[in-house]
C-alpha positions in Angstrom: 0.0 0.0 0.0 1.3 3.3 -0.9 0.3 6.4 1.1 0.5 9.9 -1.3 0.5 12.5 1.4 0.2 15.2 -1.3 -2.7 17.9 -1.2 -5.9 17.2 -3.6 -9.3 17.5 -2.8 -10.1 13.9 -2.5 -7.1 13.3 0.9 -9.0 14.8 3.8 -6.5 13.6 6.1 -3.7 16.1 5.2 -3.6 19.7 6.4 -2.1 22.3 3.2 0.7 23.5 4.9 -0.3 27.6 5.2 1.6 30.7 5.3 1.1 32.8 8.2 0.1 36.1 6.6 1.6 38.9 9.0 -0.1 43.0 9.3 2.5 45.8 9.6 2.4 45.6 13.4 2.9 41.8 13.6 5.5 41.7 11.0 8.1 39.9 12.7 11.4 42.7 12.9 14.0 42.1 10.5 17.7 44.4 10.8 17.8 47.7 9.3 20.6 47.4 6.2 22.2 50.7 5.0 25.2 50.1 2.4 28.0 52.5 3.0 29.2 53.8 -0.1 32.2 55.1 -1.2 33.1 56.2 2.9 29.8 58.3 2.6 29.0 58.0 6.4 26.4 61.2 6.4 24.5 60.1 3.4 24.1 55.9 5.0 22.8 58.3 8.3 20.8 59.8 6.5 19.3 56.9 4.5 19.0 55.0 8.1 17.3 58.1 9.5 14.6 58.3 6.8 14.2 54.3 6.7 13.6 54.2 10.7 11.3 57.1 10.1 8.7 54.9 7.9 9.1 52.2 9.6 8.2 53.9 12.7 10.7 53.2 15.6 11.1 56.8 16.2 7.3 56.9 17.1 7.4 53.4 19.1 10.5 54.5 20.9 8.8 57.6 22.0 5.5 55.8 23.2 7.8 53.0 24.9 9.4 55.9 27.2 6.8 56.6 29.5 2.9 54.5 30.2 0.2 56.0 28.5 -3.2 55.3 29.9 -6.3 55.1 27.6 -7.9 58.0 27.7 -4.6 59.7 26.9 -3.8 57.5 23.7 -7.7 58.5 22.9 -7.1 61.9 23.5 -3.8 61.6 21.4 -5.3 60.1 18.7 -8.3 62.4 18.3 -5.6 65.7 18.3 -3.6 63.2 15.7 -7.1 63.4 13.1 -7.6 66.7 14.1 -4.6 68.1 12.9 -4.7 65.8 9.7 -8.1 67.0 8.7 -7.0 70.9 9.3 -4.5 70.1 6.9 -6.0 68.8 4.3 -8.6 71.7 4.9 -6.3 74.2 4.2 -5.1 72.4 1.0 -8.6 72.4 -0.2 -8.9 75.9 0.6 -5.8 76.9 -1.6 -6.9 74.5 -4.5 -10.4 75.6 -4.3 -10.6 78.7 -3.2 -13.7 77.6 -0.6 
């Protein structure tokens, strides 16, 4: 008797291996790599500065320094919207004129 552990439809009795699909958060880390060319050390800063920017350790180191309680993440948060949506007020204001 041979035993084809395979995956079809018709062998119930084996799992199809799946690929744990990650969000941004739960992405697990992987090293920041910033090639150093030509004994450019302020440019590689520079490109590590801007890479750390987007993916957002500056903002998680600042949040890890002190506890935040809810209400102050919530209040955080709704300042955070606030300020986006004055912004893109004023844009439609100079575009539009209203």
């Amino acid at each position: 008797m041979r035993l084809n552990l395979n995956y079809n439809k018709q062998n119930n009795n084996y799992k199809k291996p799946s690929r744990k699909k990650f969000t941004r958060e739960e992405r697990p880390k992987q090293g920041l790599k910033v090639e150093v060319r030509g004994d450019d050390i302020a440019k590689a800063l520079r490109i590590l500065k801007k890479r750390m920017q987007t993916e957002g350790i500056f903002n998680e180191m600042r949040e890890r320094t002190s506890f935040q309680t809810r209400s102050e993440k919530k209040r955080l948060k709704r300042a955070a919207g606030r300020r986006r949506w004055l912004k893109d007020r004023e844009k439609q204001i100079e575009t539009r004129g209203y």
